[in-house]
N, C-alpha and C positions, 0 to 999 in steps of 0.2 A: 420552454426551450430546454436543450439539453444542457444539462449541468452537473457537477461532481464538486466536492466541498467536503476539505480533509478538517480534520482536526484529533489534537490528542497529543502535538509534540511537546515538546521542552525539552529542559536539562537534566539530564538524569549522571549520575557516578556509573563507573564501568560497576556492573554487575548487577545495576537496576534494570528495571521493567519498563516498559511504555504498551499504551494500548492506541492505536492510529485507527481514527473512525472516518469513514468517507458516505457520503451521504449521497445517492442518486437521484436524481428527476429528470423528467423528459420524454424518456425512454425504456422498451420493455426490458428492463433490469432482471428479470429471473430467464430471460435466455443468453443473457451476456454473459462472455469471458472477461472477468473484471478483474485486473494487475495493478501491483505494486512496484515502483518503479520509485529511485534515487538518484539523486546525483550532489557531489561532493565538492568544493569547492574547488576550480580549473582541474575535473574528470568528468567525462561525457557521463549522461544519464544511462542506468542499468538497471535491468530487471531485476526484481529480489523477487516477488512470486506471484503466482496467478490461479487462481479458482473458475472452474467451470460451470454450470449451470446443474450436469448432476455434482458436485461439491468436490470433484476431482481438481488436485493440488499439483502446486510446483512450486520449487526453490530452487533459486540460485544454490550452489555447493556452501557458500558461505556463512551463509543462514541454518541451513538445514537442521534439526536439532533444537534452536533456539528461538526462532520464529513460526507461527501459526497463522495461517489466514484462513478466514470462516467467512461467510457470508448469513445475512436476514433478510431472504427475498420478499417477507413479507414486510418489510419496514426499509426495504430497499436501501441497506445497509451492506458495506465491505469492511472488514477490521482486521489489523495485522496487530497479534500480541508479539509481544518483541522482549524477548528475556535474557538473560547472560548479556548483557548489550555490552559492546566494545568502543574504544575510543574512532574506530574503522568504522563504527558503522555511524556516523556522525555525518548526516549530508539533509540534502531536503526532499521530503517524501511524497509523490504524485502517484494521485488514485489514475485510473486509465483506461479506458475498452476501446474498441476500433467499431467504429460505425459504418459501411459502405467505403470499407478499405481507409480512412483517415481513420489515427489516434486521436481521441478525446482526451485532456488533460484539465481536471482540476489545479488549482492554485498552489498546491504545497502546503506541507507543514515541516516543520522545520525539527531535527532531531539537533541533540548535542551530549555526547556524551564525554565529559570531563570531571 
């Protein structure tokens, strides 16, 4: 069955690193548009960036600069490196593709930056 399974958060100080690994099955993962998505404690969930299948990028403005998403289609793997990290960007982090127009969402992982 289809599935997505984060991991890699914790507590990090502003100015540390996190690496967010999301793990695929199910589904043909190297033609999927596969995102990163947060959401903050009482703030609707938002886009932070999404990679294509040829390895074409996006980023929320926020991010831009300090964040990286890469994909391992052969280990059908998504990862968002995450550097300069801000006490802002402290929320919980879902991997995500659309399947037959429905979002898939994995479970979260949980960032904290203090």
């Amino acid at each position: 069955h289809v599935q997505l399974v984060e991991s890699g958060g914790g507590l990090v100080q502003p100015g540390g690193s996190l690496r967010l690994s999301c793990a695929a099955s199910g589904f043909t993962f190297a033609d999927s548009y596969m995102k990163w998505y947060r959401q903050a404690p009482g703030k609707e969930r938002e886009f932070v960036s999404g990679i294509g299948s040829d390895g074409s990028t996006l980023y929320v403005n926020s991010v831009k600069g300090r964040f990286t998403i890469s994909r391992d289609n052969a280990k059908n793997m998504v990862y968002l490196q995450m550097n300069s990290l801000k006490p802002e960007d402290t929320a919980m982090y879902f991997c995500s593709f659309r399947r037959n127009f429905i979002d898939v969402w994995g479970q979260g992982t949980q960032v904290t930056v203090s």
